[in-house]
C-alpha positions as CSV (number, residue, x, y, z in Angstrom):
1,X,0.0,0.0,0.0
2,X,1.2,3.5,-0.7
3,X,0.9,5.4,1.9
4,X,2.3,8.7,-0.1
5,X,-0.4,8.9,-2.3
6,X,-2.7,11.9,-2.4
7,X,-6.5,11.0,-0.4
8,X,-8.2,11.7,-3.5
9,X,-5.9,9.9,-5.8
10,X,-6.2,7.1,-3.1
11,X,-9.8,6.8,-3.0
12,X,-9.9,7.0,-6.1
13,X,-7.6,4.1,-6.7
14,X,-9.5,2.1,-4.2
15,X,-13.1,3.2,-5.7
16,X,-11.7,1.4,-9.1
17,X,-10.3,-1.6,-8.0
18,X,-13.1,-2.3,-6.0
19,X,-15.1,-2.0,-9.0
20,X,-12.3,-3.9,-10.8
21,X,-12.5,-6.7,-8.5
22,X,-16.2,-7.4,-9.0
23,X,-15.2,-8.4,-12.6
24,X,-12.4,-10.8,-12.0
25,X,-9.8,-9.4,-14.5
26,X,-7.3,-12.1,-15.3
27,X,-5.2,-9.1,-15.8
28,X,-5.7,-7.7,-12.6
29,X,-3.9,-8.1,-9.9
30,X,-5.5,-9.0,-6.7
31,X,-5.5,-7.0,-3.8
């Protein structure tokens, strides 16, 4: 986890790959 990230950049990031992880991308790495 990157804790030097930005809070909107972060949520951000975590708002997509929860929306990523609903999908099951063979591509995607899971968190």
């Amino acid at each position: 986890c990157r804790e030097t990230l930005p809070p909107d950049l972060k949520a951000k990031f975590l708002q997509e790959a929860r929306i990523l992880k609903q999908y099951n991308h063979p591509n995607i790495v899971r968190l």
